[in-house]
N, CA and C atoms as an extended XYZ file, in Angstrom:
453
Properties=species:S:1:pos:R:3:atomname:S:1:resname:S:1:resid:I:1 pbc="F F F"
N        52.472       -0.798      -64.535 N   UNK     1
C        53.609       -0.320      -63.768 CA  UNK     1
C        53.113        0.649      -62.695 C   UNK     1
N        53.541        2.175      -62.841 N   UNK     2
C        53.178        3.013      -61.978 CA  UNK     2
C        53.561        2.434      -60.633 C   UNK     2
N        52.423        3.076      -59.574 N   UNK     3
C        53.122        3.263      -58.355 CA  UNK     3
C        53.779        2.050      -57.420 C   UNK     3
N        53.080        0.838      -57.903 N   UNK     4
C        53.489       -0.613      -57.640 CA  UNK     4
C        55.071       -1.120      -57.719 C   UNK     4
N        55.554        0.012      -59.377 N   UNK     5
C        56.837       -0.074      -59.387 CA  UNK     5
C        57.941        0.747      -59.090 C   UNK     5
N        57.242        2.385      -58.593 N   UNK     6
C        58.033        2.936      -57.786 CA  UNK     6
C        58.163        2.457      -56.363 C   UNK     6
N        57.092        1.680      -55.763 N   UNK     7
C        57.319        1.195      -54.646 CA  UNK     7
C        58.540       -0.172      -54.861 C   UNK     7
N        58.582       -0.468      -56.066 N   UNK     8
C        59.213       -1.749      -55.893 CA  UNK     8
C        60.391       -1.295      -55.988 C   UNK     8
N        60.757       -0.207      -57.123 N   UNK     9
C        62.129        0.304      -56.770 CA  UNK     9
C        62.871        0.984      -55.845 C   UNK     9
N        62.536        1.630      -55.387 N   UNK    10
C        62.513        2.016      -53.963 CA  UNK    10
C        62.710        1.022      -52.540 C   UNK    10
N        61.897       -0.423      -53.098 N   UNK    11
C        62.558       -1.435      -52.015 CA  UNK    11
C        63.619       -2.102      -52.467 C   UNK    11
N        63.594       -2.469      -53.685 N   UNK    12
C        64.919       -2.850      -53.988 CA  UNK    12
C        66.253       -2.118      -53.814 C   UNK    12
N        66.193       -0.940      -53.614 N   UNK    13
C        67.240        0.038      -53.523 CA  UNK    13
C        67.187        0.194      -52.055 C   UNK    13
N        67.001       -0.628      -51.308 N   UNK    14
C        66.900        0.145      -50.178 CA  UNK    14
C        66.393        1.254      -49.662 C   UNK    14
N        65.540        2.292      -50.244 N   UNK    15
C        64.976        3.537      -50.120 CA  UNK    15
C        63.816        3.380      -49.107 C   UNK    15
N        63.457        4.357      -48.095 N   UNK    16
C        62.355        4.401      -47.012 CA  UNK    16
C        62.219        5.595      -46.911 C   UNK    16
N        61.974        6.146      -48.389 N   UNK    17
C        60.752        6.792      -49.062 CA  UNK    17
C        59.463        6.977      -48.587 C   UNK    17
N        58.648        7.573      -48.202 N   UNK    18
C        56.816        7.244      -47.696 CA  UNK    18
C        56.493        7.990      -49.064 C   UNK    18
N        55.616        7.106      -49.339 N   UNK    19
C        54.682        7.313      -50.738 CA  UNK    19
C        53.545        7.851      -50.218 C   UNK    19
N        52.639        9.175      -50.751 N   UNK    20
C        51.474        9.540      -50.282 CA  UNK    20
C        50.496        9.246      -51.284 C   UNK    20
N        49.731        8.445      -50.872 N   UNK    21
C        48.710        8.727      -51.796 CA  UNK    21
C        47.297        9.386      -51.489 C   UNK    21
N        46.584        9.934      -52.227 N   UNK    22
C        45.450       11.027      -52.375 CA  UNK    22
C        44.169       10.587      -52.883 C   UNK    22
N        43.322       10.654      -51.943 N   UNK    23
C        42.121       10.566      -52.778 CA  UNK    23
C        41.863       11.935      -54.118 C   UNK    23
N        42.069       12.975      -54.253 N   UNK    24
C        41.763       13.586      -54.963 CA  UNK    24
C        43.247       13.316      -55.987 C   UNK    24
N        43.057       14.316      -57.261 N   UNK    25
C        43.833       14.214      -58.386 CA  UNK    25
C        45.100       14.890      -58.194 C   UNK    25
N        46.536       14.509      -58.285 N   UNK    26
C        47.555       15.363      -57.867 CA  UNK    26
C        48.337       15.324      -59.364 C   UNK    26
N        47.585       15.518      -60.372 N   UNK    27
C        48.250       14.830      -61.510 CA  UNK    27
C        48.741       16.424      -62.544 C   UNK    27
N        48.174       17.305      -62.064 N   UNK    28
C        48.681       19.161      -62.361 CA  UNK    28
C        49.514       19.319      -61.340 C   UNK    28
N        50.822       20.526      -61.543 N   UNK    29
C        51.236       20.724      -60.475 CA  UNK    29
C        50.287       21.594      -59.092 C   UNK    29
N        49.362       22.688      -60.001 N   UNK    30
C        48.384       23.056      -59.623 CA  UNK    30
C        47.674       22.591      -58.400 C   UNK    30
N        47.112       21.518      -58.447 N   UNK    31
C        46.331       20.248      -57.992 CA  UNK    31
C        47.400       19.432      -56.699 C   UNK    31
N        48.629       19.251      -57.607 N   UNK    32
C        49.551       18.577      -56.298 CA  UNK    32
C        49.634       19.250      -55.069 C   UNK    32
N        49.914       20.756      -55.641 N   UNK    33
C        50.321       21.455      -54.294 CA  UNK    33
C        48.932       21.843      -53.783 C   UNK    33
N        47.855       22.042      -54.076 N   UNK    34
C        47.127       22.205      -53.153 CA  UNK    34
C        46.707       21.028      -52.318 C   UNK    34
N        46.914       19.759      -52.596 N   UNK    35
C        46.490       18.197      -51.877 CA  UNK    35
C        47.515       18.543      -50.940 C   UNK    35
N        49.217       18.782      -51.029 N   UNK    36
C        49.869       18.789      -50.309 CA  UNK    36
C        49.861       20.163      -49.340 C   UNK    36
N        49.228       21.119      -50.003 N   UNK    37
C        49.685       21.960      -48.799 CA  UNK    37
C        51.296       22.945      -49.234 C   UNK    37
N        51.537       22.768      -50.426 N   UNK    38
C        52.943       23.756      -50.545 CA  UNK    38
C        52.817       24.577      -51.849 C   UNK    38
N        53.829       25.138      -51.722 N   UNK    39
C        53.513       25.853      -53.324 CA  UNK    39
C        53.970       25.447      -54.336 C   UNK    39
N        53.115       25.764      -55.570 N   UNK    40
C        53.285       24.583      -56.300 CA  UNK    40
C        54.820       24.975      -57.282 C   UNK    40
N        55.875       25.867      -56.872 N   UNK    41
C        57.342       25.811      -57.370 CA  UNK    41
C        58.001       24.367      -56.546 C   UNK    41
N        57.493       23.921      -55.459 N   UNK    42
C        57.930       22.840      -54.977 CA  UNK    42
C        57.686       21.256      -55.027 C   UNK    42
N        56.552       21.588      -56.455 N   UNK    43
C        56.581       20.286      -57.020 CA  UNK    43
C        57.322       20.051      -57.989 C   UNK    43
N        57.880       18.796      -57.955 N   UNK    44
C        59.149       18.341      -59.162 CA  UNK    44
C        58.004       17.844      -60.204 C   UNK    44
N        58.349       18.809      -61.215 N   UNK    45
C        57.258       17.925      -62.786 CA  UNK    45
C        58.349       18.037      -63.580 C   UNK    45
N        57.645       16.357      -63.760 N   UNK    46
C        59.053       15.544      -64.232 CA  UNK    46
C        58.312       15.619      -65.932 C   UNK    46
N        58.555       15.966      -67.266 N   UNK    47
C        58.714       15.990      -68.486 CA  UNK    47
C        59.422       15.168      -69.491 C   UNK    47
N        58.854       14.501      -70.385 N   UNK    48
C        59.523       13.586      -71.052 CA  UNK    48
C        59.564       14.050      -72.683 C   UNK    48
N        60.946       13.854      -72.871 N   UNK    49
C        61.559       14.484      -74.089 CA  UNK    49
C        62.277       13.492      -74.980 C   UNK    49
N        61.744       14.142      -76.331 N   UNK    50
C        62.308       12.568      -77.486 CA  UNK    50
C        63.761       13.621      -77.914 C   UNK    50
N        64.843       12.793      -78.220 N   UNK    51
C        65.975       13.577      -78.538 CA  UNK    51
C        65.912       12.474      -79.852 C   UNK    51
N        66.881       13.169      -80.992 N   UNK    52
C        67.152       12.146      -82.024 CA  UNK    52
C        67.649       10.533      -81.710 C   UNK    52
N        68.327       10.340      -80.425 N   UNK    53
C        68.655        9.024      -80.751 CA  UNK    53
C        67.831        8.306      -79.288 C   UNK    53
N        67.434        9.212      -78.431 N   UNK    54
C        66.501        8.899      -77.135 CA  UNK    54
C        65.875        9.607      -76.906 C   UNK    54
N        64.689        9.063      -75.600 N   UNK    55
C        64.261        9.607      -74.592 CA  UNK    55
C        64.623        9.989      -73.683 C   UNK    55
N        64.443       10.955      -72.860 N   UNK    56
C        65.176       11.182      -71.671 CA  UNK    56
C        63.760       12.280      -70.782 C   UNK    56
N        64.321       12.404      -69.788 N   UNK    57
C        63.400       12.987      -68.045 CA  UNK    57
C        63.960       14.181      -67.712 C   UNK    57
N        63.698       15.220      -67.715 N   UNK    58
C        64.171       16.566      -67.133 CA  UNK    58
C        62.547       16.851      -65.785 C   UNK    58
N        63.318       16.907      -64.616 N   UNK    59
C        62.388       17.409      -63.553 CA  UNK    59
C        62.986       18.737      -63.164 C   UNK    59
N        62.193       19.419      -63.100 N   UNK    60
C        61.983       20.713      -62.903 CA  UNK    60
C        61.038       21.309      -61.418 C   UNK    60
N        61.094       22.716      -61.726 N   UNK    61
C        60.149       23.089      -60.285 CA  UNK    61
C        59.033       23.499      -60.881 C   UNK    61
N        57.968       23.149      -60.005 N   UNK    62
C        56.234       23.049      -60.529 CA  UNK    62
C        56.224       24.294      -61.699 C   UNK    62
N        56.923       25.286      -61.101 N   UNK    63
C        56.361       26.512      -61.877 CA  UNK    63
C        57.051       27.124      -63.293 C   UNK    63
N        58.400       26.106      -63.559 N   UNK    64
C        59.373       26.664      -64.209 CA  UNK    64
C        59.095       26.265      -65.345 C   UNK    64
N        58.996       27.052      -66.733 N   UNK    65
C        59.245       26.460      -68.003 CA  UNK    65
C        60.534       26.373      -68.282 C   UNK    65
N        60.207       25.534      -69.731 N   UNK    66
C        61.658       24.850      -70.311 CA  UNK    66
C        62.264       26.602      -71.200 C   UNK    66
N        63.451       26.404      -71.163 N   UNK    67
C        63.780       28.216      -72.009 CA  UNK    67
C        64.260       27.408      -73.313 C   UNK    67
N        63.203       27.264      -74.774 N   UNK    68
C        64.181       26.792      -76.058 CA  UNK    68
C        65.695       26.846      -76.312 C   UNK    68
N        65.796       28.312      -75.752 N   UNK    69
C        67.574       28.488      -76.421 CA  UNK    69
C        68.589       27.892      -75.567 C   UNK    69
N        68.013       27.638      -73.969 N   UNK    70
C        69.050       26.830      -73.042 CA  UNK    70
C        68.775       25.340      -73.518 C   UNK    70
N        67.621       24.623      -73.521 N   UNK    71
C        67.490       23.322      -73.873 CA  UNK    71
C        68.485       22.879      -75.159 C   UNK    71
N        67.925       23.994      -76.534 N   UNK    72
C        69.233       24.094      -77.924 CA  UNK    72
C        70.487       23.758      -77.484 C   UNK    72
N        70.958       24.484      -76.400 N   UNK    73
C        72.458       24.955      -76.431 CA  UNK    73
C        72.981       23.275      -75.603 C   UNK    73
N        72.046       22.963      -74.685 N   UNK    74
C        72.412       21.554      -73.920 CA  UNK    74
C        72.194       20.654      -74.614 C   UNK    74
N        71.317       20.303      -75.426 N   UNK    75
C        71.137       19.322      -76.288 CA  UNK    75
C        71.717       19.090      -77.340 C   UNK    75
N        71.697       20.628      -78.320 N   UNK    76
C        71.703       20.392      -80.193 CA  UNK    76
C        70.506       20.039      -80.697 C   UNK    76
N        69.544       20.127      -79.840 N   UNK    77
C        68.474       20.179      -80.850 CA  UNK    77
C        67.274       20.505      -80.088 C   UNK    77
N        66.081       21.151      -81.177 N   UNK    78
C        64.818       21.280      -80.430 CA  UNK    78
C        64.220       20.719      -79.897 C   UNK    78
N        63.793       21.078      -78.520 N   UNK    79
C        63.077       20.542      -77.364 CA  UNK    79
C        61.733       20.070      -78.156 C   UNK    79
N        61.361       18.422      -77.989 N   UNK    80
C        60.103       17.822      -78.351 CA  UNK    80
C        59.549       17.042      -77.484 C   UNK    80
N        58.415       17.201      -76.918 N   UNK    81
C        58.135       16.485      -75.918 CA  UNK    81
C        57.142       15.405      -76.424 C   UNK    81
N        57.117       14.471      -75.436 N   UNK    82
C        56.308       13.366      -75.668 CA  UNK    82
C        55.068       13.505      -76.063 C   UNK    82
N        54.447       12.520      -76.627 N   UNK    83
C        52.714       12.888      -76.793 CA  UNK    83
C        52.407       11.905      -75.437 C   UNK    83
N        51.030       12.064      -75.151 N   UNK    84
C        50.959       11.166      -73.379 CA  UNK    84
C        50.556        9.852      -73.816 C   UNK    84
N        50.089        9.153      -75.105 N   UNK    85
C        50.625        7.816      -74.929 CA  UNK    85
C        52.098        7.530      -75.349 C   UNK    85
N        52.986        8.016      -75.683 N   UNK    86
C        54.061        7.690      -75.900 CA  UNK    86
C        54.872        8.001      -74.482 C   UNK    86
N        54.489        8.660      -73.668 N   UNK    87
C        55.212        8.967      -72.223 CA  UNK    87
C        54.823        7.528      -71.645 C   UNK    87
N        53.349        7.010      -71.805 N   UNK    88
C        52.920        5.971      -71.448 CA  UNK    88
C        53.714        5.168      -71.401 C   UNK    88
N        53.993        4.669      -72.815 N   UNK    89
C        54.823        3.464      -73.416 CA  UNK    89
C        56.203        3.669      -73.096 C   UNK    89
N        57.181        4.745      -73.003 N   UNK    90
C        58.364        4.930      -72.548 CA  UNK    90
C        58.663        4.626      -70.988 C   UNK    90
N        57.565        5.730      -70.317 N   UNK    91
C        58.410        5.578      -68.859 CA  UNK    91
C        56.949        4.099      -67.841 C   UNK    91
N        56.308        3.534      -68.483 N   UNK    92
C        55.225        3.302      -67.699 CA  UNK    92
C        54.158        3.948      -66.720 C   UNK    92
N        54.478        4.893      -67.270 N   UNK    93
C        53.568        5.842      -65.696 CA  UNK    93
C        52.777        6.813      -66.983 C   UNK    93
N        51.175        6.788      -66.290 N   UNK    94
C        50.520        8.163      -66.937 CA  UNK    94
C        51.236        9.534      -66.745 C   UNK    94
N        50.545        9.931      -67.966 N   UNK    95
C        50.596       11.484      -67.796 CA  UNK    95
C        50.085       11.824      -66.447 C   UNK    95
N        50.554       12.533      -65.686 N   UNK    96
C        49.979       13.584      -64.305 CA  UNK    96
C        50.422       12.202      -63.363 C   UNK    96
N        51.059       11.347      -63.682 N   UNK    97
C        51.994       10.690      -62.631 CA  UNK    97
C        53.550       10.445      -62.821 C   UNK    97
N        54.221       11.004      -64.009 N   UNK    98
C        55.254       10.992      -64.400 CA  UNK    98
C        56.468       11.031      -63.575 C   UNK    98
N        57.349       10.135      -62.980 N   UNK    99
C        58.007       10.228      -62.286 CA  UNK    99
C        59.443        9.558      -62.540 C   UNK    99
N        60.844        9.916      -62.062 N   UNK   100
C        61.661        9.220      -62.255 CA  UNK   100
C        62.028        7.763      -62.036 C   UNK   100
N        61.409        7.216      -61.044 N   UNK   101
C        61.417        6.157      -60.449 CA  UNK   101
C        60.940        4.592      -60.946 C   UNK   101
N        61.102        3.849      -60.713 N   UNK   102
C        60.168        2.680      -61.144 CA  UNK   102
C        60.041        2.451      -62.553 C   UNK   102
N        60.878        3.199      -63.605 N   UNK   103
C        61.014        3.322      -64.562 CA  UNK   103
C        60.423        2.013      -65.842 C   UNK   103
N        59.549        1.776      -66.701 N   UNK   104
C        59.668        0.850      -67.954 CA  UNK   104
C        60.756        0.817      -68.260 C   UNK   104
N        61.378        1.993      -69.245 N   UNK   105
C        62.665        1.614      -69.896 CA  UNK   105
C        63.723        2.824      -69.206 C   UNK   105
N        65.202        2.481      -69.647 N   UNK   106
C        66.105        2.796      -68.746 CA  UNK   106
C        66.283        4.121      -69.890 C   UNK   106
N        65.961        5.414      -69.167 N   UNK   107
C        66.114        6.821      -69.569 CA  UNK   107
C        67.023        7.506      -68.761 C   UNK   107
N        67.657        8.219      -69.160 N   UNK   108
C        68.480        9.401      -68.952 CA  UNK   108
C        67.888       10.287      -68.364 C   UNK   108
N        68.103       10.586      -67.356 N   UNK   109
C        67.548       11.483      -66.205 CA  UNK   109
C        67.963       13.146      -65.728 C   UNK   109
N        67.769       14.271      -65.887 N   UNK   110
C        68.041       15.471      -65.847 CA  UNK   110
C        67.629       16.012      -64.806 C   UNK   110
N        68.286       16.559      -63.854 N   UNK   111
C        67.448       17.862      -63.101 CA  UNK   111
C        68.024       18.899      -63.205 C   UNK   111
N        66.994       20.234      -63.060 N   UNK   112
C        66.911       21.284      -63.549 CA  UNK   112
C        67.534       22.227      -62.057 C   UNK   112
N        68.381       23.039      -62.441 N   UNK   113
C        68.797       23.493      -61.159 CA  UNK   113
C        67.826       24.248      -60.576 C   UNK   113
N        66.756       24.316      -61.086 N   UNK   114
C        65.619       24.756      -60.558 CA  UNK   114
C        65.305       24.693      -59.345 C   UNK   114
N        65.377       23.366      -59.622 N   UNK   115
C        65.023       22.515      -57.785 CA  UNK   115
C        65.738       22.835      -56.769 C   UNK   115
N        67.132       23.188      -57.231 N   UNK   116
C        67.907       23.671      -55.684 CA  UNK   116
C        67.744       24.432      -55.084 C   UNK   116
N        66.182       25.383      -55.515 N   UNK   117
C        66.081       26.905      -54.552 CA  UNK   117
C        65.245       26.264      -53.574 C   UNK   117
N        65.040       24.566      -52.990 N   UNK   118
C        64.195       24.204      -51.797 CA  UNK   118
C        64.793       23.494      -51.039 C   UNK   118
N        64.568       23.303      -49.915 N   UNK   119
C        65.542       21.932      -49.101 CA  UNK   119
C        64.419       20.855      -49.571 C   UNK   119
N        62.965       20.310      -49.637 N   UNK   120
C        62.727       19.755      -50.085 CA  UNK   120
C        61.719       19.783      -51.184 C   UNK   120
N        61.531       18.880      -52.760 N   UNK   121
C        60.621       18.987      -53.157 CA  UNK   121
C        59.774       17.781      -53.784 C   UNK   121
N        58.999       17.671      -54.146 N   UNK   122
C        57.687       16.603      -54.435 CA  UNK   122
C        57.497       15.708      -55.515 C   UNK   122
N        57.847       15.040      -56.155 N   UNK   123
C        57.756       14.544      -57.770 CA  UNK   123
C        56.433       13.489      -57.409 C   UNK   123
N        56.080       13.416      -58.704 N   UNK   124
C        54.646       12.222      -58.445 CA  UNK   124
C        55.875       10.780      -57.760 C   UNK   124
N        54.532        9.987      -57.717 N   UNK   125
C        55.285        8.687      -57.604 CA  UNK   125
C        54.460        7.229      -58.320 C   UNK   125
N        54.270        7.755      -59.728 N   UNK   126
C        54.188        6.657      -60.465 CA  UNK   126
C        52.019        6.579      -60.961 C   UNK   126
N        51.424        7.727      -60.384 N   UNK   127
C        50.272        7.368      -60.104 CA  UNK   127
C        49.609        8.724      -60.128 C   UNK   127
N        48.348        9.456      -60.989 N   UNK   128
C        47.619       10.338      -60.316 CA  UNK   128
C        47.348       11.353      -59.603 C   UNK   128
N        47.779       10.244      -58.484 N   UNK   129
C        47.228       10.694      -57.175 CA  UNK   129
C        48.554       10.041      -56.198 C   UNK   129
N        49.439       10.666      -56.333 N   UNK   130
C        50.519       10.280      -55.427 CA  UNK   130
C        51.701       11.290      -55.370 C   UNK   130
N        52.650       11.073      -54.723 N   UNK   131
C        53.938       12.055      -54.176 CA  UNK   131
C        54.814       11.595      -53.213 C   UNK   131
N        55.898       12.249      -53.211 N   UNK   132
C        57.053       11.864      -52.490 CA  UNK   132
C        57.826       12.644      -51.969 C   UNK   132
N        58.212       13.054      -50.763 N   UNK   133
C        58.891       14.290      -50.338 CA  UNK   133
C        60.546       13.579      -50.539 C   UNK   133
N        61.189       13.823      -51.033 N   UNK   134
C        62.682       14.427      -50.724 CA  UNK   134
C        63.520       15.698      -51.527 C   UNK   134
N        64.806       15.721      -50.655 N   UNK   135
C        65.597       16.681      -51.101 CA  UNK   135
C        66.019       16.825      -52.619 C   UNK   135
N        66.328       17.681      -52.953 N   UNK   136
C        67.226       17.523      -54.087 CA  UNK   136
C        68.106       16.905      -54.640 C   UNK   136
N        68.927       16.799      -53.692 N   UNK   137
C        70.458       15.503      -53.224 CA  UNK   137
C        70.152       14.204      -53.291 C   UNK   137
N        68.737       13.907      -52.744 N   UNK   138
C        68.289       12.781      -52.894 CA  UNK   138
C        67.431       12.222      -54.221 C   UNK   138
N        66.781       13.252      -54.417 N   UNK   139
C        66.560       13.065      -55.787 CA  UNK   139
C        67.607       12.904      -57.095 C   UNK   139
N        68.704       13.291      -56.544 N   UNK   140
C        70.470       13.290      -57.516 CA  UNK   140
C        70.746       11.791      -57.173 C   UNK   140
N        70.452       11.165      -55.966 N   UNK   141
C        71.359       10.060      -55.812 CA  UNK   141
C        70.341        9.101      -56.302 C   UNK   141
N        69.224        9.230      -55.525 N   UNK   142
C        67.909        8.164      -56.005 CA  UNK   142
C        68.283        7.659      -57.849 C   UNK   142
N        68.199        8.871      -58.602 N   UNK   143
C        67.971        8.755      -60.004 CA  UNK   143
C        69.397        8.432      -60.903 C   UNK   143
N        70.214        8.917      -60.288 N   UNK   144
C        71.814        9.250      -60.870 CA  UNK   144
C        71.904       10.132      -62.008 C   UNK   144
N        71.161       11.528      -61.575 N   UNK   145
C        70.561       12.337      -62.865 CA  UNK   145
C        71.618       13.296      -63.028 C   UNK   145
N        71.659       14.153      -63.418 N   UNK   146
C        72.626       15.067      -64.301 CA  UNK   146
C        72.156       16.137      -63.896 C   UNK   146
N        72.704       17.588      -63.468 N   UNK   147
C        72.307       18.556      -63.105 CA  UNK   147
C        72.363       19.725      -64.406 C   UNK   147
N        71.160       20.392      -64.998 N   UNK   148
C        71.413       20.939      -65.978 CA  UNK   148
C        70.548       22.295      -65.555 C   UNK   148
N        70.397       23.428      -66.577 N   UNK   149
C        69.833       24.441      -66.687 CA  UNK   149
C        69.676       25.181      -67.646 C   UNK   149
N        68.114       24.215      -67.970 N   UNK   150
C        67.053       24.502      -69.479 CA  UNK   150
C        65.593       25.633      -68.694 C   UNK   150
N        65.824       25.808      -67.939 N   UNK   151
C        64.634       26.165      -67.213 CA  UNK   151
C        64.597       27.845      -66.919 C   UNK   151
């Protein structure tokens, strides 16, 4: 899968998206923002979480952790995150390319109001060594995600 199928979703949806890709590793947020040039609160790291009856995607801003007692209170239950072959097998995309897009299986999608302190920010795109600039708004419509605040 990966970036082959964020590109594919993205054409199927009509989206004209520019995908960057990197010779070096953009797969830390660390790492992203210095390839790109921004700081790294303006990369979207996207996190994958097992709930009792699913999986689901909370993207966040590069720098923000998850807060247990807000995740508790939105969920009902403790925050567990994926192990990275099971992120594998869920969303198709490696670890340090985790992205909403282009999805394996059809997950439930979260963003963290985190993201709204930028006009734009960065999520991988399926790969490594890749990225994607849009807004927030667009990242809401792209995904059809849910606006929450675990962060």
């Amino acid at each position: 899968m990966s970036i082959e199928s964020v590109q594919k979703h993205f054409s199927e949806k009509g989206l004209d998206f520019k995908i960057v890709e990197f010779e070096e590793s953009t797969a830390t947020v660390e790492l992203a923002a210095l390839a790109l040039g921004v700081e790294p609160a303006r990369i979207a790291k996207t996190m994958a979480f097992r709930l009792k009856e699913k999986d689901i995607l909370i993207l966040s801003k590069g720098d923000a952790r998850v807060d247990n007692r807000k995740y508790k209170d939105t969920f009902g239950e403790k925050a567990k995150m994926l192990k990275p072959d099971e992120v594998l097998e869920v969303t198709g995309h490696p670890v340090g390319g985790v992205c909403p897009f282009g999805l394996k299986n059809n997950l439930e999608i979260y963003l963290d109001i985190s993201l709204k302190a930028f006009d734009s920010v960065f999520p991988a795109a399926g790969s490594r060594n890749s990225a994607v600039e849009m807004t927030p708004s667009q990242l809401e419509d792209v995904t059809g995600a849910t606006w929450i605040d675990v962060c």
